[in-house]
py3Dmol code that shows the C-alpha trace and the ligand (Angstrom):
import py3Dmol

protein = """\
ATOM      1  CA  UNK A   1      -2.900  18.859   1.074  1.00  0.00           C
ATOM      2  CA  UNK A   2      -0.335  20.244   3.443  1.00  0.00           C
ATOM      3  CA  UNK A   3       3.098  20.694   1.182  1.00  0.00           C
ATOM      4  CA  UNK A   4       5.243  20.556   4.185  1.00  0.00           C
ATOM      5  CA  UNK A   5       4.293  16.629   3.638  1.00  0.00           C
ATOM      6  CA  UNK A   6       6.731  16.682  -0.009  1.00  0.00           C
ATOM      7  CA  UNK A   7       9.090  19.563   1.482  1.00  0.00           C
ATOM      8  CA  UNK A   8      11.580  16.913   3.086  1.00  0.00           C
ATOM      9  CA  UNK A   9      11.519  14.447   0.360  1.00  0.00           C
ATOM     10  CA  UNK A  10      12.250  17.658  -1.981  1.00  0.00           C
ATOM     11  CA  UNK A  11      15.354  18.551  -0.210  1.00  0.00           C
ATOM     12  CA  UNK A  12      16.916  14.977   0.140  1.00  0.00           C
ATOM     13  CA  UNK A  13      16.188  14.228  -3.471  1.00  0.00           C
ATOM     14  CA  UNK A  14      17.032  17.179  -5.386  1.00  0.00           C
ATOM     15  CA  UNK A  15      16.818  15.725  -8.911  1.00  0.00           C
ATOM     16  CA  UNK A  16      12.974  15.960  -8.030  1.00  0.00           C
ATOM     17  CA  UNK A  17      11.262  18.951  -9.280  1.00  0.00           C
ATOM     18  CA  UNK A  18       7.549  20.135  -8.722  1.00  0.00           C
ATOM     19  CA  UNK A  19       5.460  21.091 -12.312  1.00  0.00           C
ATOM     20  CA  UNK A  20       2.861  22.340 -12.673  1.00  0.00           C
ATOM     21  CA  UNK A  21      -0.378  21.649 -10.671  1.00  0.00           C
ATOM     22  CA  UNK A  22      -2.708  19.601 -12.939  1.00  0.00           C
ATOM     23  CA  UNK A  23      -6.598  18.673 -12.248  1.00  0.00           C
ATOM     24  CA  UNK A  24      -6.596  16.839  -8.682  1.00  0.00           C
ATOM     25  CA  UNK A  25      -3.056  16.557  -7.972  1.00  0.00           C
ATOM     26  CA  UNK A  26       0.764  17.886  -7.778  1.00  0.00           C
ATOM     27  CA  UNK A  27       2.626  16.742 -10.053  1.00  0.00           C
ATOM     28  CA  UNK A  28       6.647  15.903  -9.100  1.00  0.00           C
ATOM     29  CA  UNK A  29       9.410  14.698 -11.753  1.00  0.00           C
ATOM     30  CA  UNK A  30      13.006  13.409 -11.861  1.00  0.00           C
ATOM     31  CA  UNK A  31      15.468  11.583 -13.486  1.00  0.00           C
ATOM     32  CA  UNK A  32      16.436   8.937 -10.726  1.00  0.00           C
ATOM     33  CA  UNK A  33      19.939   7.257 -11.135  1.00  0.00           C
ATOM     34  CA  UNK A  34      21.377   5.556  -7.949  1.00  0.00           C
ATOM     35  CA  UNK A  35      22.722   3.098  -6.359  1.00  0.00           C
ATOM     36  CA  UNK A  36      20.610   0.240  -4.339  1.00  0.00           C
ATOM     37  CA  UNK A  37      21.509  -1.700  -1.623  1.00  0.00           C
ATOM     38  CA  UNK A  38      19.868  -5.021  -0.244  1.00  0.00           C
ATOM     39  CA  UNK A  39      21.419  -7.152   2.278  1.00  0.00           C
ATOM     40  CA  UNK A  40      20.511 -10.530   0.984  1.00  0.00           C
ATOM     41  CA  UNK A  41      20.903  -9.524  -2.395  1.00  0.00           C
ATOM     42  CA  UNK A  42      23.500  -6.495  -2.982  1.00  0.00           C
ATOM     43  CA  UNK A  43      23.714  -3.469  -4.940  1.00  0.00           C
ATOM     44  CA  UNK A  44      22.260  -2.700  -8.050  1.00  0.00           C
ATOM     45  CA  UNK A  45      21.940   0.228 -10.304  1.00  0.00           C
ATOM     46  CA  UNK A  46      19.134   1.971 -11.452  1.00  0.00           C
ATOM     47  CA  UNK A  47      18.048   4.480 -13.889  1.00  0.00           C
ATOM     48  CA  UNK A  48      14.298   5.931 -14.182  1.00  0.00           C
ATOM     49  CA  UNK A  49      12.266   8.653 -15.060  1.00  0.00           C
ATOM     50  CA  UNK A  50      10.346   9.093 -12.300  1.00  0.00           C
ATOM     51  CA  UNK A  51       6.571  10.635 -12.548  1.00  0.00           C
ATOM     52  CA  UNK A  52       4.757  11.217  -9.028  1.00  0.00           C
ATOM     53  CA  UNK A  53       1.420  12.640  -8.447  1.00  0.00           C
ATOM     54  CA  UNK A  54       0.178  13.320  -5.445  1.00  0.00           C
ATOM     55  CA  UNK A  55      -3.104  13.936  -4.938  1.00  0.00           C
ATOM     56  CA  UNK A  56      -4.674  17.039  -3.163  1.00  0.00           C
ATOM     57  CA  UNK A  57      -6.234  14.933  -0.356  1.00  0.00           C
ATOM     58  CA  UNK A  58      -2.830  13.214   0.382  1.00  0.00           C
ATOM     59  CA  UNK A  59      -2.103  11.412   2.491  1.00  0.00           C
ATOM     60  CA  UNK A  60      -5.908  10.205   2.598  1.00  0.00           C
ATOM     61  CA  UNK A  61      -5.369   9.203  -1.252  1.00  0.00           C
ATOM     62  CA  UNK A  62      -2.505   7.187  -1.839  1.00  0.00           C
ATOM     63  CA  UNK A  63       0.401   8.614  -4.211  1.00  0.00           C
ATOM     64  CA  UNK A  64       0.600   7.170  -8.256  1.00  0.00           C
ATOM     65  CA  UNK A  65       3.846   6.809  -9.687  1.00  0.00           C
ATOM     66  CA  UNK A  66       5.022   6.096 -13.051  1.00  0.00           C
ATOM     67  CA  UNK A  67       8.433   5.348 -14.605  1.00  0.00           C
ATOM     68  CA  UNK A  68       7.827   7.826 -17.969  1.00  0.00           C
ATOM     69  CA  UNK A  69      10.639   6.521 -20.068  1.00  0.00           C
ATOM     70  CA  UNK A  70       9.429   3.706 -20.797  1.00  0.00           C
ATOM     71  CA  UNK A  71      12.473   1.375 -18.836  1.00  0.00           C
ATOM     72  CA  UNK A  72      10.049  -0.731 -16.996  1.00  0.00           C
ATOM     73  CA  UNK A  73       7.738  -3.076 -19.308  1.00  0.00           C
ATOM     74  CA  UNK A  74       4.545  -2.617 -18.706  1.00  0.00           C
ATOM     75  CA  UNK A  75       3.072  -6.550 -17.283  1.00  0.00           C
ATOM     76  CA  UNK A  76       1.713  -8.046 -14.525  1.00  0.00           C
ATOM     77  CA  UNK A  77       5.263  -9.788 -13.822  1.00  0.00           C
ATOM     78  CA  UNK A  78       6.397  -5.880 -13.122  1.00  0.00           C
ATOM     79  CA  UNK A  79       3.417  -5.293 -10.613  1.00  0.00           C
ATOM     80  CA  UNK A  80       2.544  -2.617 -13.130  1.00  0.00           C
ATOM     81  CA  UNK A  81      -0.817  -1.422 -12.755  1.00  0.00           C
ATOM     82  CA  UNK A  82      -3.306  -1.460 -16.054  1.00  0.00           C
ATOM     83  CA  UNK A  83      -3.027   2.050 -15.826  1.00  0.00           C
ATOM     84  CA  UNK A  84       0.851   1.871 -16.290  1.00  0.00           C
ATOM     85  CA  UNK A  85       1.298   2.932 -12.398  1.00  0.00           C
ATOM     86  CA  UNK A  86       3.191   0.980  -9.758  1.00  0.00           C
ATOM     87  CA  UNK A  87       1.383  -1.819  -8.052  1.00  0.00           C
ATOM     88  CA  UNK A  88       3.243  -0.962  -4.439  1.00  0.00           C
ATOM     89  CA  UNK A  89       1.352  -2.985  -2.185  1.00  0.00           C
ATOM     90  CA  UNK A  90      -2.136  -3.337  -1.098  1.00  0.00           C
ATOM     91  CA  UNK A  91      -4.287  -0.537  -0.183  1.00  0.00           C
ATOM     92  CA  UNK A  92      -4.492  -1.864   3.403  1.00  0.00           C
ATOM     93  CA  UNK A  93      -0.827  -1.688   4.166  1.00  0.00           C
ATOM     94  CA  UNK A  94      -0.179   1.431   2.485  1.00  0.00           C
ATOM     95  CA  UNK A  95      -2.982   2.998   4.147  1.00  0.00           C
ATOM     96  CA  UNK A  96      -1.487   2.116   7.283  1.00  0.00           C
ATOM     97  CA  UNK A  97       1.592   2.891   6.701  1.00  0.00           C
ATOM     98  CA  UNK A  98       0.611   6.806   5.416  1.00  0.00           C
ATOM     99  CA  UNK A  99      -1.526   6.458   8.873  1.00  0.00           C
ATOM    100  CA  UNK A 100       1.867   6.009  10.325  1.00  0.00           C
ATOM    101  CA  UNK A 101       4.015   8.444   8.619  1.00  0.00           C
ATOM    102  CA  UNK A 102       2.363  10.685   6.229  1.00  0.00           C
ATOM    103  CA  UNK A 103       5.550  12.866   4.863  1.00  0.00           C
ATOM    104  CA  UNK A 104       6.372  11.982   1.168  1.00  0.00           C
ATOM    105  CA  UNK A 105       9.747  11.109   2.278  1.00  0.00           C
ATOM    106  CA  UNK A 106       8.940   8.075   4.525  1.00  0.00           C
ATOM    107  CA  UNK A 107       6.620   6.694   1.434  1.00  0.00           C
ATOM    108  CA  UNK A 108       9.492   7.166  -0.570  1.00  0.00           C
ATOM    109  CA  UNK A 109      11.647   5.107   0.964  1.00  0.00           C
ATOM    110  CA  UNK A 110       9.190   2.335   2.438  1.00  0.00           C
ATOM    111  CA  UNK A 111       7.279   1.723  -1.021  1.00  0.00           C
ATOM    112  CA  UNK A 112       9.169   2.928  -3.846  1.00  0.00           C
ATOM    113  CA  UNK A 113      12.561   2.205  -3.448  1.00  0.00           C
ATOM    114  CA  UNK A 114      12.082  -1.456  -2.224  1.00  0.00           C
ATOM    115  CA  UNK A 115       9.789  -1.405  -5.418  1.00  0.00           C
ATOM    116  CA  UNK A 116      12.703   0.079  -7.729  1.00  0.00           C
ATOM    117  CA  UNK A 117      14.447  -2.147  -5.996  1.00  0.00           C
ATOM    118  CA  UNK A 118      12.685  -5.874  -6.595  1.00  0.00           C
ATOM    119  CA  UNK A 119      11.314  -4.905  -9.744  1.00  0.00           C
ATOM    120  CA  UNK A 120      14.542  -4.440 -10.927  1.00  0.00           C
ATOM    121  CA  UNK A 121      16.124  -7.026 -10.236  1.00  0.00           C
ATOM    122  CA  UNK A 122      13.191  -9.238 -11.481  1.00  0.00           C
ATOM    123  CA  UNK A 123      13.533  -7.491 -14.843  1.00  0.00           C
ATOM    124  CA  UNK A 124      16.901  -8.150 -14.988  1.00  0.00           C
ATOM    125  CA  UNK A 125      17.297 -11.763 -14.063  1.00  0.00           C
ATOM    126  CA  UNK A 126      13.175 -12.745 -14.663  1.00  0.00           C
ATOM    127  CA  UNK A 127      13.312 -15.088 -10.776  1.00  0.00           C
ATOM    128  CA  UNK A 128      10.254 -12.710  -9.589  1.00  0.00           C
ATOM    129  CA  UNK A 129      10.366  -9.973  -6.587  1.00  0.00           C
ATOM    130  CA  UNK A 130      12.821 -10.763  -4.490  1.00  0.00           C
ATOM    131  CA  UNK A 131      10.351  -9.952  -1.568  1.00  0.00           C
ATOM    132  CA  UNK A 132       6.849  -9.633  -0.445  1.00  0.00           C
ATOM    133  CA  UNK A 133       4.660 -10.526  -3.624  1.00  0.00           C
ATOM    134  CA  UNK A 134       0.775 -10.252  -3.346  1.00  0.00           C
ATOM    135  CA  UNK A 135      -1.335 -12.035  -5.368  1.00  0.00           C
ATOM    136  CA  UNK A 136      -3.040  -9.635  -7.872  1.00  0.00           C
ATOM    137  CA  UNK A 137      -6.813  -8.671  -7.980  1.00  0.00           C
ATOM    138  CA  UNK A 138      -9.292  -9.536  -5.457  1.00  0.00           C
ATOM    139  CA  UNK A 139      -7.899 -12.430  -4.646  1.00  0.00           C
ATOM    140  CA  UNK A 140      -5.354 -11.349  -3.356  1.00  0.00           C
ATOM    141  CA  UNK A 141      -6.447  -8.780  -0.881  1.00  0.00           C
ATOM    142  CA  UNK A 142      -8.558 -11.092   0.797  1.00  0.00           C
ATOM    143  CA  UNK A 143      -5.664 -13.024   1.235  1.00  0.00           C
ATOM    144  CA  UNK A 144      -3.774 -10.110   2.291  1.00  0.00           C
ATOM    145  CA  UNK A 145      -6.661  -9.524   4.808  1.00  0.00           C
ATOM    146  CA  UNK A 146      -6.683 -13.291   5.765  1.00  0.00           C
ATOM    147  CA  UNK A 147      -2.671 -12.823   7.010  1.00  0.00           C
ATOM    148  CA  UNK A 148      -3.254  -9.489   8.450  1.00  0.00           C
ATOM    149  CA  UNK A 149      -6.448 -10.397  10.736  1.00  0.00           C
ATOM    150  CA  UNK A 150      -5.149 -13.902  11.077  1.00  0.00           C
ATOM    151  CA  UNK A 151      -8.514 -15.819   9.801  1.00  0.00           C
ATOM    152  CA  UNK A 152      -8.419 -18.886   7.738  1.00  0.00           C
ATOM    153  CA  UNK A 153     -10.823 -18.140   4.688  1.00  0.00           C
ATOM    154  CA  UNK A 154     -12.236 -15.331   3.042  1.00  0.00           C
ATOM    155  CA  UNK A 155     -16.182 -15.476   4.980  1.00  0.00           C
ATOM    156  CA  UNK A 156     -14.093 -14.574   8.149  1.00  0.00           C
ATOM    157  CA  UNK A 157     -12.180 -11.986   6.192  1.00  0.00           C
ATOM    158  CA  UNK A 158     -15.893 -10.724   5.021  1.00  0.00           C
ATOM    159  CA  UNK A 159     -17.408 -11.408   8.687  1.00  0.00           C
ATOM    160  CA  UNK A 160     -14.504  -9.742  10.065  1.00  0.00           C
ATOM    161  CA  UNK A 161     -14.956  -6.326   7.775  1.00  0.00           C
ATOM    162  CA  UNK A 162     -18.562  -5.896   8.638  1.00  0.00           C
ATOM    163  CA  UNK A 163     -17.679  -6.392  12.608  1.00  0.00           C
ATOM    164  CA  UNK A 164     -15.072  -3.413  11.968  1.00  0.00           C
ATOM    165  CA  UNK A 165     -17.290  -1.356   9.772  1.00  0.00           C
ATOM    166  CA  UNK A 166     -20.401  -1.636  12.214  1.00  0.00           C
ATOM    167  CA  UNK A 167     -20.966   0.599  15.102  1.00  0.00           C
ATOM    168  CA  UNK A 168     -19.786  -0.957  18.275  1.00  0.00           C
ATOM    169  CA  UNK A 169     -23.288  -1.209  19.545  1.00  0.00           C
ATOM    170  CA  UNK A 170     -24.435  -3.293  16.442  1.00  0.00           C
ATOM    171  CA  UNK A 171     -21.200  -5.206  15.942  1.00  0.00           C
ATOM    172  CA  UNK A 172     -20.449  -6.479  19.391  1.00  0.00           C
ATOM    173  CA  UNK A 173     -23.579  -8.466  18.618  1.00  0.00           C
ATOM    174  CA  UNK A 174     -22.249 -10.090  15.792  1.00  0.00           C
ATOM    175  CA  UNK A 175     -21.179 -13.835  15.628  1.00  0.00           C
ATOM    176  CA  UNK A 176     -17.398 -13.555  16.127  1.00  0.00           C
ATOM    177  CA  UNK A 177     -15.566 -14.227  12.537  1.00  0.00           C
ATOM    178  CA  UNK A 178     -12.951 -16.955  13.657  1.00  0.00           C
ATOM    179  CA  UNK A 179     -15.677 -19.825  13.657  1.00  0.00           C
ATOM    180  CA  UNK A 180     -16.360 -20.488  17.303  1.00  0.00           C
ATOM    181  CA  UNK A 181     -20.111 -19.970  16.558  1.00  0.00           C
ATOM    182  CA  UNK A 182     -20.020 -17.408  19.585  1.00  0.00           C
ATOM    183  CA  UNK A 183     -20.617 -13.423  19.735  1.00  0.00           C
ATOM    184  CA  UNK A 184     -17.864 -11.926  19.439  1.00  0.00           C
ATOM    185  CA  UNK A 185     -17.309 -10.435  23.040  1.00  0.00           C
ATOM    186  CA  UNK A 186     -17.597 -14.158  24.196  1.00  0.00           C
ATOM    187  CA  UNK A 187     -14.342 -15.213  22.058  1.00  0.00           C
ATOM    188  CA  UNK A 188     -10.499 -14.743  22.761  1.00  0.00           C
ATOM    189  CA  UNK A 189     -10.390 -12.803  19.269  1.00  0.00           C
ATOM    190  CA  UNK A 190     -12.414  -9.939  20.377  1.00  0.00           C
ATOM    191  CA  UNK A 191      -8.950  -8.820  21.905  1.00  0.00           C
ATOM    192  CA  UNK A 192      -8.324  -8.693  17.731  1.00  0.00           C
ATOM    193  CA  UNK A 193     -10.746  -7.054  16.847  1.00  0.00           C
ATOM    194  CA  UNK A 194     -10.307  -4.614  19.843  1.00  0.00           C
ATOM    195  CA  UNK A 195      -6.682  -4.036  17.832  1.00  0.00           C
ATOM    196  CA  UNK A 196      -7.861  -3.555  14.900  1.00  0.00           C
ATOM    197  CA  UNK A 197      -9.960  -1.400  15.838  1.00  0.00           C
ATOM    198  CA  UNK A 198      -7.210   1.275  16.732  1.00  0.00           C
ATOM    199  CA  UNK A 199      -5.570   0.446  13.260  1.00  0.00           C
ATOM    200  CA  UNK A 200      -7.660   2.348  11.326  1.00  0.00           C
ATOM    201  CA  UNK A 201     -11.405   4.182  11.773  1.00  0.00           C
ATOM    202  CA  UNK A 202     -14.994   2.309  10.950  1.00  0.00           C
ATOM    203  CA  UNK A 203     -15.043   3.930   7.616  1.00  0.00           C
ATOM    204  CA  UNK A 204     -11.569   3.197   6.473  1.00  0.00           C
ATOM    205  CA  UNK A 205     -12.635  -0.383   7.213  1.00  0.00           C
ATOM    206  CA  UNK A 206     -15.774   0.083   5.817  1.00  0.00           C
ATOM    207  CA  UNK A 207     -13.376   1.192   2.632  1.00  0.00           C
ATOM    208  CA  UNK A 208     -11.986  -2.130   2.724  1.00  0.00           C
ATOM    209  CA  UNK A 209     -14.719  -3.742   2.632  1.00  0.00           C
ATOM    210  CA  UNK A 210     -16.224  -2.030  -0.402  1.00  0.00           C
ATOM    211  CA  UNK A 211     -12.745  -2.824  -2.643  1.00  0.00           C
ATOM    212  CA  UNK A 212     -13.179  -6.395  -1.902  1.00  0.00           C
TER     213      UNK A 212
END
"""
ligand_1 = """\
1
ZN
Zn -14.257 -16.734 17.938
"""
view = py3Dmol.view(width=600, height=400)
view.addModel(protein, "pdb")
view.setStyle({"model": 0}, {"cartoon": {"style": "trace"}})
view.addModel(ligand_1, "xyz")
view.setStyle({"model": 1}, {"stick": {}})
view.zoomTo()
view.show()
């Protein structure tokens, strides 16, 4: 990976340090005390041992990060990860968004601190995240999916993941995935599919596909 991706995120948070390189990825610590600030629902301190690694093929793999003092209970409720990481969102939206902006900084701030953030608050007055709360599992990514390609059921979501993962040639062919019965070119939601298209390559999709 390019370390001019962590260099800015490095500077504005210096009680971030880089150890030691281990196995696949670089390794960055801190102790993280600040002040958080949410429009709807105000400030709030917080206080974590922060453990980030980011992997050598960043921003292609997505960044892990664990709280290493153990301040954040380790449950579903917590979006905590079985492995004890940070469930930030799902793999489709944080793909896109490293698409979008792949410096460590811009992660930072889009997926971990509103993460800091709602989780929290949820540990501290147990009413859930305050926003944006997917489903866990398989379940919900389909359903993640569903909302993001705007279908109504999970065999368009499927449908709809082997049109993008298809070559053009193949998948313009295909029966179109929002239930008109027609190919796809014939339907209004081939202009979707052109979209989506752009949003990320045949194999990311075809990535996608494979986690559901
Ligand atoms: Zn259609």
């Amino acid at each position: 990976m390019n370390l001019h991706l962590i260099e800015n995120f490095l500077t504005e948070y210096s009680e971030f340090s880089m150890r030691p390189i281990v196995d696949n990825a670089i390794i960055i610590k801190g102790n993280f005390q600040r002040q958080l600030y949410h429009e709807d629902y105000g400030t709030i301190d917080i206080d974590y041992s922060l453990l980030i690694h980011i992997p050598f093929n960043y921003p292609e793999n997505q960044p892990i990060i664990y709280e290493s003092k153990g301040a954040i209970q380790n449950s579903p409720s917590n979006h905590i990860n079985p492995d004890g990481s940070f469930c930030l969102g799902s793999p489709l939206r944080l793909k896109i968004l490293l698409k979008r902006n792949s410096d460590f900084k811009y992660f930072f701030e889009n997926c971990v601190l509103p993460y800091l953030y709602a989780v929290t608050l949820n540990v501290q007055q147990k009413e859930g995240f305050a926003f944006g709360e997917l489903e866990h599992g398989t379940t919900g990514l389909i359903l993640d999916l569903q909302d993001f390609f705007h279908l109504k059921d999970s065999s368009q979501v499927y449908q709809m993941l082997r049109i993008l993962s298809s070559k053009k040639k193949v998948s313009n062919r295909m029966v179109c995935p929002c239930g008109c019965k027609q190919r796809v070119t014939q339907c209004n939601y081939f202009q979707q599919i052109l979209r989506m298209r752009k949003v990320l390559t045949r194999a990311e999709w075809e990535e996608q596909l494979q986690l559901i």
